[in-house]
mmCIF file of the N, C-alpha and C atoms, coordinates in Angstrom:
data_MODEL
# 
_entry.id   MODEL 
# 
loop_
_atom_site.group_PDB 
_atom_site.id 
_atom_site.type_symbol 
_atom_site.label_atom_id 
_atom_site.label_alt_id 
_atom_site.label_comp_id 
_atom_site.label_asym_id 
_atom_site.label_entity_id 
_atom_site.label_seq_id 
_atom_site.pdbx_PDB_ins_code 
_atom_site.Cartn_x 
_atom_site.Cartn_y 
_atom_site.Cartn_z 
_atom_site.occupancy 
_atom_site.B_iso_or_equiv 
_atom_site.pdbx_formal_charge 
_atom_site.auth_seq_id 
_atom_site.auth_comp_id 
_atom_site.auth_asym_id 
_atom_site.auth_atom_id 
_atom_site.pdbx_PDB_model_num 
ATOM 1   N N  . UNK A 1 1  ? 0.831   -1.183  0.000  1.00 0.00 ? 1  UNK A N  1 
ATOM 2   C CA . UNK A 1 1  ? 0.000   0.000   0.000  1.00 0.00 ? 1  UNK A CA 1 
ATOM 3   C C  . UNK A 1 1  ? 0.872   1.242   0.000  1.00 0.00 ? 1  UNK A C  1 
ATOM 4   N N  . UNK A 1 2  ? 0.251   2.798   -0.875 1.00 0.00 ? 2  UNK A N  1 
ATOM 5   C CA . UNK A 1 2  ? 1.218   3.505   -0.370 1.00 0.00 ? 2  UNK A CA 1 
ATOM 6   C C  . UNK A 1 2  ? 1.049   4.034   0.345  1.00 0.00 ? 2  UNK A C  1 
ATOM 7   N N  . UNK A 1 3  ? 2.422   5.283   0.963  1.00 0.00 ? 3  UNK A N  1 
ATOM 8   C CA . UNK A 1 3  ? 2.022   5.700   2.163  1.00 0.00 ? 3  UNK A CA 1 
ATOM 9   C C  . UNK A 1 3  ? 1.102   6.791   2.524  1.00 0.00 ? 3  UNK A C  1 
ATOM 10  N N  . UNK A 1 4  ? 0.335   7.191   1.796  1.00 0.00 ? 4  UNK A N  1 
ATOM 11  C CA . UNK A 1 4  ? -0.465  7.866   1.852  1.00 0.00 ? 4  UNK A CA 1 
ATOM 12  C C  . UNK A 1 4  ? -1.989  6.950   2.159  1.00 0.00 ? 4  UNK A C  1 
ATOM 13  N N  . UNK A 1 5  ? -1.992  5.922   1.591  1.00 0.00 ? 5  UNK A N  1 
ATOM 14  C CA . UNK A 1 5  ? -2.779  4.925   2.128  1.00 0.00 ? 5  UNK A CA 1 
ATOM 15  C C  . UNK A 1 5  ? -3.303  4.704   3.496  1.00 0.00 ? 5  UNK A C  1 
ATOM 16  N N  . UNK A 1 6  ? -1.664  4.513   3.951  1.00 0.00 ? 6  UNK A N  1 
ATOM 17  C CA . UNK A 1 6  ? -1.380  4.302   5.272  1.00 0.00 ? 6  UNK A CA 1 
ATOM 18  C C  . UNK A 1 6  ? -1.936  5.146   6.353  1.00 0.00 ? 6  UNK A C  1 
ATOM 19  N N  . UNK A 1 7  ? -1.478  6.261   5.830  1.00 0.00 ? 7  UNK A N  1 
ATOM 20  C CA . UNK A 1 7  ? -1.787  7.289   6.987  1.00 0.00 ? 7  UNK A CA 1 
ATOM 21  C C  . UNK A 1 7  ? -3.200  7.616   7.435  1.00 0.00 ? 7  UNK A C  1 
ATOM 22  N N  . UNK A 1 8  ? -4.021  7.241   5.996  1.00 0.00 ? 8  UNK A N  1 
ATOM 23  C CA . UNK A 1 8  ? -5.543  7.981   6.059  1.00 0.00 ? 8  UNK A CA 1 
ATOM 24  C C  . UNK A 1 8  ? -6.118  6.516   7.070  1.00 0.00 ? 8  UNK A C  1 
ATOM 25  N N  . UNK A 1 9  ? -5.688  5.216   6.797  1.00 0.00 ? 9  UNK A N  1 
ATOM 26  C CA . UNK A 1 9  ? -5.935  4.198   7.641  1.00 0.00 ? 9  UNK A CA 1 
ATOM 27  C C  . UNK A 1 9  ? -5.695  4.201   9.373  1.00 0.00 ? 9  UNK A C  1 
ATOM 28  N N  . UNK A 1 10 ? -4.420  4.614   9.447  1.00 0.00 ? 10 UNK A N  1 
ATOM 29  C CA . UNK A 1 10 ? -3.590  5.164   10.757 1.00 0.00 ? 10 UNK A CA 1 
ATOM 30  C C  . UNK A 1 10 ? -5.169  6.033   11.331 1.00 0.00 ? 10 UNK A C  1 
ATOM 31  N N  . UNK A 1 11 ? -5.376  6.957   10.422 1.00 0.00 ? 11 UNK A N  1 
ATOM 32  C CA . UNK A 1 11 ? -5.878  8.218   10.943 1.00 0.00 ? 11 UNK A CA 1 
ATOM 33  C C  . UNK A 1 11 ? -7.689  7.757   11.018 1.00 0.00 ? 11 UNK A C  1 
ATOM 34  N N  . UNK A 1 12 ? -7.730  6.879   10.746 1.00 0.00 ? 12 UNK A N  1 
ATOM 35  C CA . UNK A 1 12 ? -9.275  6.498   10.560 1.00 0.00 ? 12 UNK A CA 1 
ATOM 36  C C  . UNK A 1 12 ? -9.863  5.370   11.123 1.00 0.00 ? 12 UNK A C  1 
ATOM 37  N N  . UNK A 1 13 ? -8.847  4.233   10.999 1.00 0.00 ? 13 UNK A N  1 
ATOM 38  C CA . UNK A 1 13 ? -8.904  2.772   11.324 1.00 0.00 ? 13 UNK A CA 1 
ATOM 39  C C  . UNK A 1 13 ? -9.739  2.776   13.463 1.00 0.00 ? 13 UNK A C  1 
ATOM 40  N N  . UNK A 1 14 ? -9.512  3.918   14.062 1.00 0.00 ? 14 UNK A N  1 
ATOM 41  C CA . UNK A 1 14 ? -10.089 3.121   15.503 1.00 0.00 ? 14 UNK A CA 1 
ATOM 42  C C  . UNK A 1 14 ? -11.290 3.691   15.080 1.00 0.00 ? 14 UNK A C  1 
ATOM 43  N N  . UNK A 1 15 ? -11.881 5.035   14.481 1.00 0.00 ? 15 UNK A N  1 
ATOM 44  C CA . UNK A 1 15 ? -12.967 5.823   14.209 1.00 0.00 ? 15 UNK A CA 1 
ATOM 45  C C  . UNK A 1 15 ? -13.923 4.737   13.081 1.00 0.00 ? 15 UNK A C  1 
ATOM 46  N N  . UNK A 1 16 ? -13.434 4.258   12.345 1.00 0.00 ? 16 UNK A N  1 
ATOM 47  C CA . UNK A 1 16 ? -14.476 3.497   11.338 1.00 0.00 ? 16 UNK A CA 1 
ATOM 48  C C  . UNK A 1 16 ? -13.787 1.702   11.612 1.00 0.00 ? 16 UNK A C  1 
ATOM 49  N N  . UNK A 1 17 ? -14.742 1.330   12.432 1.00 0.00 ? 17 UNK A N  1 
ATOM 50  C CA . UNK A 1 17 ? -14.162 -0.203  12.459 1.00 0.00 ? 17 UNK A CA 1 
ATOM 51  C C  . UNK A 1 17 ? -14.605 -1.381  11.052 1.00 0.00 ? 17 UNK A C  1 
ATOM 52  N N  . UNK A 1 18 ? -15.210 -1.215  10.162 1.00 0.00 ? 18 UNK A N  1 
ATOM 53  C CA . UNK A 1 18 ? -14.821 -1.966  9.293  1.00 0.00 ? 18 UNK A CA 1 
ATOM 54  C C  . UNK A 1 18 ? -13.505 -1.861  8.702  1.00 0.00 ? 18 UNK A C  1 
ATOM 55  N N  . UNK A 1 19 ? -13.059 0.083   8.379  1.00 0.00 ? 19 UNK A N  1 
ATOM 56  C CA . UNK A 1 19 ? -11.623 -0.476  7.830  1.00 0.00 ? 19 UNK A CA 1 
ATOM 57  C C  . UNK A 1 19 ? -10.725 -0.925  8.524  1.00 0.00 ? 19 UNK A C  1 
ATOM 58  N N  . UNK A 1 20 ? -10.764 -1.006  9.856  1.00 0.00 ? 20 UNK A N  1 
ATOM 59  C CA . UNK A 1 20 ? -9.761  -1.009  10.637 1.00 0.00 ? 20 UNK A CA 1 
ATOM 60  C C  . UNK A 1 20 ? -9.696  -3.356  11.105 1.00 0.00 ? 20 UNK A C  1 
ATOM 61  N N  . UNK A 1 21 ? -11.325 -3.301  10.704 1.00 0.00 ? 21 UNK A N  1 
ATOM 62  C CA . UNK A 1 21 ? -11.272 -4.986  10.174 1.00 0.00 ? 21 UNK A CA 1 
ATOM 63  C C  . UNK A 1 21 ? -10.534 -5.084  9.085  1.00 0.00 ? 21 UNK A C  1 
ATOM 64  N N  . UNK A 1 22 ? -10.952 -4.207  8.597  1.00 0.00 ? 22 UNK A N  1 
ATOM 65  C CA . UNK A 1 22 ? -10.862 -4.894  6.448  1.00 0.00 ? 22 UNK A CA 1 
ATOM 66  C C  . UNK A 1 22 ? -9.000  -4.932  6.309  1.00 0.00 ? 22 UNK A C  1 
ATOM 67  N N  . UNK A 1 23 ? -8.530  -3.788  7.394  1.00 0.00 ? 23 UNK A N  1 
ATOM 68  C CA . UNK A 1 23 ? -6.847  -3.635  7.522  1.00 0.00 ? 23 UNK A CA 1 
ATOM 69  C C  . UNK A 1 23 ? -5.985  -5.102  8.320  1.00 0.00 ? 23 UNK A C  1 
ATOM 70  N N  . UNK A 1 24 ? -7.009  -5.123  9.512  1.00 0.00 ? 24 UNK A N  1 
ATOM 71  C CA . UNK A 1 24 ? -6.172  -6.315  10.122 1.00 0.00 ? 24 UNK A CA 1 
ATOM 72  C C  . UNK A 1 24 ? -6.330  -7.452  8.849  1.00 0.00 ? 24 UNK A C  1 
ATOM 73  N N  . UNK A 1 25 ? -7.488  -8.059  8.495  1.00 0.00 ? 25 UNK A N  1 
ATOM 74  C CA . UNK A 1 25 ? -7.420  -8.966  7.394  1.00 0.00 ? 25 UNK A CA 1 
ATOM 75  C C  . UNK A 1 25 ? -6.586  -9.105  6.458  1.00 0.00 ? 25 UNK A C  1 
ATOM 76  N N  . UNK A 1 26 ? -6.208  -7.566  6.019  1.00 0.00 ? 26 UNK A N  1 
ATOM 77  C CA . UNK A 1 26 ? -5.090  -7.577  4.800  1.00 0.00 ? 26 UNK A CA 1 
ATOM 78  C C  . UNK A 1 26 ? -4.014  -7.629  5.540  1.00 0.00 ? 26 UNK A C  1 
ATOM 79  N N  . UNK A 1 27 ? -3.153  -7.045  6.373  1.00 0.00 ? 27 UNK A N  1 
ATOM 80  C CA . UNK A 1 27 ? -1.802  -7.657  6.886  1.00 0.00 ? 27 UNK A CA 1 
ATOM 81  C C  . UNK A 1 27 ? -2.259  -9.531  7.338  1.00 0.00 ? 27 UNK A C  1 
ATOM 82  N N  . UNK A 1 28 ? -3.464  -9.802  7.789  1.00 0.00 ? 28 UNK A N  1 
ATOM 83  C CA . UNK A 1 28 ? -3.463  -11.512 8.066  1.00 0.00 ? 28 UNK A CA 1 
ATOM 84  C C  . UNK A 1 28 ? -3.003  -11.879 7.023  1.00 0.00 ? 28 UNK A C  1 
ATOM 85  N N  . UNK A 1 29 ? -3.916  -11.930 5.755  1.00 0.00 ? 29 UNK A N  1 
ATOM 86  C CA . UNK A 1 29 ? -3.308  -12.462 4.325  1.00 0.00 ? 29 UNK A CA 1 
ATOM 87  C C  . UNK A 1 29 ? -1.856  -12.474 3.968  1.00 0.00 ? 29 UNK A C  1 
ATOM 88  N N  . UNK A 1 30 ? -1.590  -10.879 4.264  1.00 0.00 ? 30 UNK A N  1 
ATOM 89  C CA . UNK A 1 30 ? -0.103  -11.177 3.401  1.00 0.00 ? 30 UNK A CA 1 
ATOM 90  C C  . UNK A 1 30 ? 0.759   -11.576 4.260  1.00 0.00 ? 30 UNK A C  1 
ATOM 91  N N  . UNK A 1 31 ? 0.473   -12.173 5.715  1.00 0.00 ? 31 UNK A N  1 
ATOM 92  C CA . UNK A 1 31 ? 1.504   -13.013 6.770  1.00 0.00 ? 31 UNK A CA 1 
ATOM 93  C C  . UNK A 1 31 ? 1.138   -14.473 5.679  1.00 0.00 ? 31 UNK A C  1 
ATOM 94  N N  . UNK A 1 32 ? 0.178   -14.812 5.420  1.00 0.00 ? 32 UNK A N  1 
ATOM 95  C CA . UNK A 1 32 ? 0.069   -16.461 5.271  1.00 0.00 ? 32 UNK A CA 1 
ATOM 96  C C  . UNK A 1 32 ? 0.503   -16.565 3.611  1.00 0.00 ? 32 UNK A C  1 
ATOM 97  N N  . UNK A 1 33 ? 0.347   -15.152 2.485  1.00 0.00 ? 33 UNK A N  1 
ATOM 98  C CA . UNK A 1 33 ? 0.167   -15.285 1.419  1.00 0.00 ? 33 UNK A CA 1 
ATOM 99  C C  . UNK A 1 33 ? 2.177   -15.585 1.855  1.00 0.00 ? 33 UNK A C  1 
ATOM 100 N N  . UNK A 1 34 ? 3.343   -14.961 2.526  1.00 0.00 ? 34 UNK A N  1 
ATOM 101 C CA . UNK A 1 34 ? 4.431   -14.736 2.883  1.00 0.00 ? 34 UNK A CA 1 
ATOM 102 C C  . UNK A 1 34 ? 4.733   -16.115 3.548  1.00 0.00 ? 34 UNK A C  1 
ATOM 103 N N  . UNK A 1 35 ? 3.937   -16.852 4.286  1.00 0.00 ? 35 UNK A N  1 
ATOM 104 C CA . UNK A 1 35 ? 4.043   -18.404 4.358  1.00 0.00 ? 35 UNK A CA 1 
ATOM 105 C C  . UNK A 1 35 ? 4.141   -19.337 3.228  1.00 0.00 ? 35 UNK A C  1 
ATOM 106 N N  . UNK A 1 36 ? 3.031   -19.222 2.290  1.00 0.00 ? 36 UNK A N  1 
ATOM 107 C CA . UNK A 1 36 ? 3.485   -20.394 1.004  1.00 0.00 ? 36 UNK A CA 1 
ATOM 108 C C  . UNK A 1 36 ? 4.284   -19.707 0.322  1.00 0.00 ? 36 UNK A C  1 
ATOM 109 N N  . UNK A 1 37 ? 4.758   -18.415 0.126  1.00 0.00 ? 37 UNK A N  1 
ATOM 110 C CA . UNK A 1 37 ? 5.496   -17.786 -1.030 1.00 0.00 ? 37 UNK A CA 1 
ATOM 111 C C  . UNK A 1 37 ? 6.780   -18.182 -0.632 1.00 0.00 ? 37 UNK A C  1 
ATOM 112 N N  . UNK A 1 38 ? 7.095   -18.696 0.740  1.00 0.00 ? 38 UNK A N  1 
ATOM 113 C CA . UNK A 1 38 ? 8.464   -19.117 1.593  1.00 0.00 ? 38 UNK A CA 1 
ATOM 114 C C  . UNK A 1 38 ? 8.822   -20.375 1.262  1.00 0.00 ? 38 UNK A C  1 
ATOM 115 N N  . UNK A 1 39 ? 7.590   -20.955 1.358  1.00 0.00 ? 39 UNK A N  1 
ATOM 116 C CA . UNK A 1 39 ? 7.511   -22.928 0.864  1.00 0.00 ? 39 UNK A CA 1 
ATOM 117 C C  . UNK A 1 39 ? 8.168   -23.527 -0.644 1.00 0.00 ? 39 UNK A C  1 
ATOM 118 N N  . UNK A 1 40 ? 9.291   -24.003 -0.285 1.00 0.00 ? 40 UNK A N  1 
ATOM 119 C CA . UNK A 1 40 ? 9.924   -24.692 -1.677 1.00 0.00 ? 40 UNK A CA 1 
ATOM 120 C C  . UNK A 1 40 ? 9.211   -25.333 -2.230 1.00 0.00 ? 40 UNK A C  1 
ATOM 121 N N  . UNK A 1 41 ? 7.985   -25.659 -1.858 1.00 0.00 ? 41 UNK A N  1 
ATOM 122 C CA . UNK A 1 41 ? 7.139   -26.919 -2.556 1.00 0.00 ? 41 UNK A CA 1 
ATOM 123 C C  . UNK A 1 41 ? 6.031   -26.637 -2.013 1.00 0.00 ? 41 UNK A C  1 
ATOM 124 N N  . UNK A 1 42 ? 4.633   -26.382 -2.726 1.00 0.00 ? 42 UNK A N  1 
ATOM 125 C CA . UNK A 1 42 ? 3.369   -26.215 -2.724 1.00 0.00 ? 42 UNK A CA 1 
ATOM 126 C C  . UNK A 1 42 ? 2.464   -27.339 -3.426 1.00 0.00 ? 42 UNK A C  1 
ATOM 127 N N  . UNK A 1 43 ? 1.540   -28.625 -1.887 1.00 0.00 ? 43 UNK A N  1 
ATOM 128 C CA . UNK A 1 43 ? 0.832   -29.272 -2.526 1.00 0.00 ? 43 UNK A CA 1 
ATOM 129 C C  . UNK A 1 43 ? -0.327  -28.949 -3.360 1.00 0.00 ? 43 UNK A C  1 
ATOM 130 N N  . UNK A 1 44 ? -0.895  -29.365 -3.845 1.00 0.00 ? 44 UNK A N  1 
ATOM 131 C CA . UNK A 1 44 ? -2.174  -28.898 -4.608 1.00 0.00 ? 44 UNK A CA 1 
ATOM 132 C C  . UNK A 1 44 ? -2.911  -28.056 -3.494 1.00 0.00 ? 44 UNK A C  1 
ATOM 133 N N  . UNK A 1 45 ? -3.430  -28.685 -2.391 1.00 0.00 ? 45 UNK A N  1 
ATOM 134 C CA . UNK A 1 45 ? -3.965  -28.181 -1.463 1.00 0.00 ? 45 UNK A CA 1 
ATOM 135 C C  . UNK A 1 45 ? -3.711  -26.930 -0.795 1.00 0.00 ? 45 UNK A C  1 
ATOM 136 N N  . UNK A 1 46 ? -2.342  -26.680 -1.166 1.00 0.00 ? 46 UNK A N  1 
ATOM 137 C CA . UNK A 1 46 ? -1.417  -25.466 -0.812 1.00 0.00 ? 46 UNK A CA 1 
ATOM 138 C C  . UNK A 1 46 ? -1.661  -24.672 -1.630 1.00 0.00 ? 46 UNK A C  1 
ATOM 139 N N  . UNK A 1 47 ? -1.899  -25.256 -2.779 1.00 0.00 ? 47 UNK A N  1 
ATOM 140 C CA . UNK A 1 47 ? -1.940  -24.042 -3.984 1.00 0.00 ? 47 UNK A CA 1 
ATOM 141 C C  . UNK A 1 47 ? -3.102  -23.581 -4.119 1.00 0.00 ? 47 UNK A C  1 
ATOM 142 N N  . UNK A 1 48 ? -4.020  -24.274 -3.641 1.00 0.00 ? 48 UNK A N  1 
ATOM 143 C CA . UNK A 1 48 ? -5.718  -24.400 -3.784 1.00 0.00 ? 48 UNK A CA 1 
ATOM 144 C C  . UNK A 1 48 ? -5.998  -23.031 -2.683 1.00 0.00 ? 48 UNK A C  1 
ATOM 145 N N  . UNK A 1 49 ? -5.356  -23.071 -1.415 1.00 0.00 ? 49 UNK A N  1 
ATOM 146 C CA . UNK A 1 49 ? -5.573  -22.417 -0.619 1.00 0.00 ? 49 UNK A CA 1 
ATOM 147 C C  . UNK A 1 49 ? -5.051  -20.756 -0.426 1.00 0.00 ? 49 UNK A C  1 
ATOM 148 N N  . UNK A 1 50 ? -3.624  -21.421 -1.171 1.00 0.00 ? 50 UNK A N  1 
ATOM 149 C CA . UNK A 1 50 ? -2.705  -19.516 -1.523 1.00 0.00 ? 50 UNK A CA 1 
ATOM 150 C C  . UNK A 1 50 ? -3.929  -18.932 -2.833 1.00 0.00 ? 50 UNK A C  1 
ATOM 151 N N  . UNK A 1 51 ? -4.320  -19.297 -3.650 1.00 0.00 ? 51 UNK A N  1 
ATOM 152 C CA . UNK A 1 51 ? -5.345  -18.285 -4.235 1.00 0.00 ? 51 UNK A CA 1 
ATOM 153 C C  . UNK A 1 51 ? -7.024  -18.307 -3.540 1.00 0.00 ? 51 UNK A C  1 
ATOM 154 N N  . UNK A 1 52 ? -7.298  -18.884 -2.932 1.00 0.00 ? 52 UNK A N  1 
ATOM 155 C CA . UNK A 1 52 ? -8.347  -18.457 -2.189 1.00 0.00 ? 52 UNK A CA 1 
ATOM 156 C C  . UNK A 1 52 ? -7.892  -17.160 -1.339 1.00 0.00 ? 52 UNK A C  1 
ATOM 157 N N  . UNK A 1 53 ? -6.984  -17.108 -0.583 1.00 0.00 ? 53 UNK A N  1 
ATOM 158 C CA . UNK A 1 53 ? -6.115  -16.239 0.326  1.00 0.00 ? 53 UNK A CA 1 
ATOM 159 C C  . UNK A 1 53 ? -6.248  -14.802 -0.684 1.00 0.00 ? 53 UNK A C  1 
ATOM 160 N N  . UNK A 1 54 ? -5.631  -15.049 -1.827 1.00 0.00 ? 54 UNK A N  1 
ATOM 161 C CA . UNK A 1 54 ? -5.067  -13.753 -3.013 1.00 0.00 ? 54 UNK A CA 1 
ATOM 162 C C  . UNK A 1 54 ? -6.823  -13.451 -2.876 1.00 0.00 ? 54 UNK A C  1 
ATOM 163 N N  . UNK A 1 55 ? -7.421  -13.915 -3.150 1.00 0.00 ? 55 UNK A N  1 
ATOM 164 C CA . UNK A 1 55 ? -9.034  -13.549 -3.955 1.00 0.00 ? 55 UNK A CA 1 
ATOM 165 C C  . UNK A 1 55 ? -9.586  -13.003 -2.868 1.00 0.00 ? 55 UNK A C  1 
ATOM 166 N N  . UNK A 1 56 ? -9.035  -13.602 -1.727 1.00 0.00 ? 56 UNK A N  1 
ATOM 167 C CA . UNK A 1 56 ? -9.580  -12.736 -0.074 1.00 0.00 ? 56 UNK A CA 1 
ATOM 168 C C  . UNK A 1 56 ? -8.891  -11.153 -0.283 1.00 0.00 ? 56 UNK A C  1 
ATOM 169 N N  . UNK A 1 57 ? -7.783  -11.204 -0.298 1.00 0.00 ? 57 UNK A N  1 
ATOM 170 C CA . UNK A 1 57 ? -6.986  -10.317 0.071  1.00 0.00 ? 57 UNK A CA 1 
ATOM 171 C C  . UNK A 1 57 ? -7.595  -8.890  -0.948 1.00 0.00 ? 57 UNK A C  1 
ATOM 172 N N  . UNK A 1 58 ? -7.904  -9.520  -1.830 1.00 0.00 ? 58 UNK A N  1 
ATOM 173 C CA . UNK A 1 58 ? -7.833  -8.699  -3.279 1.00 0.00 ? 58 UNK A CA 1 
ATOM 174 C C  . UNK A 1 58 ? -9.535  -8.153  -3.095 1.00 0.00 ? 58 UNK A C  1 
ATOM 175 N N  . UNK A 1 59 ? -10.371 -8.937  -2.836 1.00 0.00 ? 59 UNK A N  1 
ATOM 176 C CA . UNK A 1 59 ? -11.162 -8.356  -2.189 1.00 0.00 ? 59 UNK A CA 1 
ATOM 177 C C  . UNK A 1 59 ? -11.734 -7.178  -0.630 1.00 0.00 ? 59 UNK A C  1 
ATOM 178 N N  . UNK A 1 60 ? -10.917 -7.564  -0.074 1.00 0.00 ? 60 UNK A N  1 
ATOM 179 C CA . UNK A 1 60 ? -10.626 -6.759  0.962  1.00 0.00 ? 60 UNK A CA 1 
ATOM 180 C C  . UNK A 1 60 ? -9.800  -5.249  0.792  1.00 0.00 ? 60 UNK A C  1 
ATOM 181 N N  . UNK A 1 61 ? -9.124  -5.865  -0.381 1.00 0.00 ? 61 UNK A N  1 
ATOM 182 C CA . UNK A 1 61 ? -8.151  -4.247  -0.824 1.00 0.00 ? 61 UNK A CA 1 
ATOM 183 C C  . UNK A 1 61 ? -9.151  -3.344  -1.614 1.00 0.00 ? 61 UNK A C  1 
ATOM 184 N N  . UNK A 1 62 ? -10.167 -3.952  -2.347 1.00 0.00 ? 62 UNK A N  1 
ATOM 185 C CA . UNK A 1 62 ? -11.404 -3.178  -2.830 1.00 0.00 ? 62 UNK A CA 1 
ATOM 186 C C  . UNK A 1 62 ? -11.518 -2.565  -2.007 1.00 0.00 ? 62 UNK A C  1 
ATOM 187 N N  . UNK A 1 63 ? -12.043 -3.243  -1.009 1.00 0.00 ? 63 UNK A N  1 
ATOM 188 C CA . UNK A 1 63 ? -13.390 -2.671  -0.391 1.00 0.00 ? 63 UNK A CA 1 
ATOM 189 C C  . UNK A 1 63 ? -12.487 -1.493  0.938  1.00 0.00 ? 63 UNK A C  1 
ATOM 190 N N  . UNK A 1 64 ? -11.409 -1.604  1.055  1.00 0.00 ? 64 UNK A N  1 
ATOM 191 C CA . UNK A 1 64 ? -10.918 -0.371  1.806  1.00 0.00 ? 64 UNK A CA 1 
ATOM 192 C C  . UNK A 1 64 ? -10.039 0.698   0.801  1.00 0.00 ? 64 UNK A C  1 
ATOM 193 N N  . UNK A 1 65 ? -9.917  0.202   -0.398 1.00 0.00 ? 65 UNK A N  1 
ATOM 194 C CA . UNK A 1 65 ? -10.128 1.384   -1.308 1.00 0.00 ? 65 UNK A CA 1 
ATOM 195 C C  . UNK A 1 65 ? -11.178 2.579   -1.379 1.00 0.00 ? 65 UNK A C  1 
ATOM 196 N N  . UNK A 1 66 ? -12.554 1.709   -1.611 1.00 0.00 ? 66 UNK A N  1 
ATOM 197 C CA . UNK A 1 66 ? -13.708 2.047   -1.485 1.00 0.00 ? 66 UNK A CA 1 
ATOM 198 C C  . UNK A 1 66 ? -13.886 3.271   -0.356 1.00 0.00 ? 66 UNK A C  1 
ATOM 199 N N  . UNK A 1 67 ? -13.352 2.621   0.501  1.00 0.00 ? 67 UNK A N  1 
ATOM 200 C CA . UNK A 1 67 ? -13.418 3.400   1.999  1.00 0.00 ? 67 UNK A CA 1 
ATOM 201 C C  . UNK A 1 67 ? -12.383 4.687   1.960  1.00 0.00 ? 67 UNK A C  1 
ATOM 202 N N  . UNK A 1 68 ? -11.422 4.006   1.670  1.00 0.00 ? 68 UNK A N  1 
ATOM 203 C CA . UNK A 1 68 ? -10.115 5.211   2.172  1.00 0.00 ? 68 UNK A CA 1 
ATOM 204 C C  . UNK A 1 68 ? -10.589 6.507   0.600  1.00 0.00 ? 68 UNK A C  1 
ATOM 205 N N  . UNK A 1 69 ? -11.225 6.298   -0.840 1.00 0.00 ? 69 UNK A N  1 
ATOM 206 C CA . UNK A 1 69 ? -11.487 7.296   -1.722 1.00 0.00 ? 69 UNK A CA 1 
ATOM 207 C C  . UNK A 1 69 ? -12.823 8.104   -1.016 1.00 0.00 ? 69 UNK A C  1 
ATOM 208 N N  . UNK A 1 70 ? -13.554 7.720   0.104  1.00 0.00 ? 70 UNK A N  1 
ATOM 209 C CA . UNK A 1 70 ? -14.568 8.176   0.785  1.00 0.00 ? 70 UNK A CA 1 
ATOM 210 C C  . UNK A 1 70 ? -13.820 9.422   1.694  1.00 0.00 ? 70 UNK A C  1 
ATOM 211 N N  . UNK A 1 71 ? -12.751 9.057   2.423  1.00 0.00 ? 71 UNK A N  1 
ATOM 212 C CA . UNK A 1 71 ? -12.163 9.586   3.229  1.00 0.00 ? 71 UNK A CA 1 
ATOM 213 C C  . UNK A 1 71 ? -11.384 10.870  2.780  1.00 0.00 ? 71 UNK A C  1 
ATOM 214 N N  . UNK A 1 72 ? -10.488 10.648  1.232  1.00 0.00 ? 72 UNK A N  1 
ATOM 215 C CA . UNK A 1 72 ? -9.833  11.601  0.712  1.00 0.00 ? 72 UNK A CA 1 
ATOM 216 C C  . UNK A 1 72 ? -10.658 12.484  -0.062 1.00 0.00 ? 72 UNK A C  1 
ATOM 217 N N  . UNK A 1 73 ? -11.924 12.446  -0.367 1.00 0.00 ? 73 UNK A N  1 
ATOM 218 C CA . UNK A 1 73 ? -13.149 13.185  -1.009 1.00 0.00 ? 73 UNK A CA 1 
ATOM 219 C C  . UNK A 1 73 ? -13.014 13.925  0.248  1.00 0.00 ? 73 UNK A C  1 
ATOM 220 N N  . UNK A 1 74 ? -13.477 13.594  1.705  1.00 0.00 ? 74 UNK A N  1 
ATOM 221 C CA . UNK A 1 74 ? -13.845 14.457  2.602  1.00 0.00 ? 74 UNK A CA 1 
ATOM 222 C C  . UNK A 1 74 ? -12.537 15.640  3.258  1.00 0.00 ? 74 UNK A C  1 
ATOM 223 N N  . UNK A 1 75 ? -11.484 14.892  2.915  1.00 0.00 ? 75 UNK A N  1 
ATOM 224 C CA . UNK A 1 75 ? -10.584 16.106  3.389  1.00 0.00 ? 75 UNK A CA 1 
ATOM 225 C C  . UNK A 1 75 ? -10.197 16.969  2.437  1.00 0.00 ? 75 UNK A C  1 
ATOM 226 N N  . UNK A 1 76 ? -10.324 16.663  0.903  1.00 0.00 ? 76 UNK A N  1 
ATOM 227 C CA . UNK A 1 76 ? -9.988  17.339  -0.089 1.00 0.00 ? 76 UNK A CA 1 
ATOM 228 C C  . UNK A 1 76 ? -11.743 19.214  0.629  1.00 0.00 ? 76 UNK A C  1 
ATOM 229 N N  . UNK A 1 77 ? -12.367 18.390  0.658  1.00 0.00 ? 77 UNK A N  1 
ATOM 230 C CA . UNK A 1 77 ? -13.244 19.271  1.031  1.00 0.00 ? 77 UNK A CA 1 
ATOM 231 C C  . UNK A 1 77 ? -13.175 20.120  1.974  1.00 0.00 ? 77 UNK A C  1 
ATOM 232 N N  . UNK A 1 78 ? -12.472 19.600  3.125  1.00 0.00 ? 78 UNK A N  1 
ATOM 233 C CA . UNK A 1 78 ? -11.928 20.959  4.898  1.00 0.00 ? 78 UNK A CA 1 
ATOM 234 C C  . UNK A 1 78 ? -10.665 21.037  4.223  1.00 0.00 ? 78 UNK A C  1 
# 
């Protein structure tokens, strides 16, 4: 994410608790997506599970997109 990302999350995440869910979820993912990407060898089941993970993750990055372009509309405005 960049850091401008960051900050509006920092600055928002205890005030709006979905993003501040939708944030812990995305650092969960990329701890486990950083687990099989470590693994010399991925069973099917492994592999089955690292893109369920991506399709989580990738969804979750929507939807606090969604959120954080809500947030930069409102300060562009004060």
């Amino acid at each position: 994410m960049e850091q401008r990302d960051l900050e509006l999350i920092k600055k928002y995440r205890e005030s709006d608790e979905l993003l501040g869910k939708l944030y812990d979820e995305h650092i969960d993912f990329e701890k486990q997506l950083d687990e099989f990407n470590n693994k010399s060898y991925l069973t099917p089941d492994d592999e089955v599970q690292r893109k369920m993970i991506q399709k989580k993750k990738l969804l979750g990055r929507d939807q606090i997109e969604s959120i954080l372009a809500k947030y930069r509309k409102m300060e562009k405005m004060s």
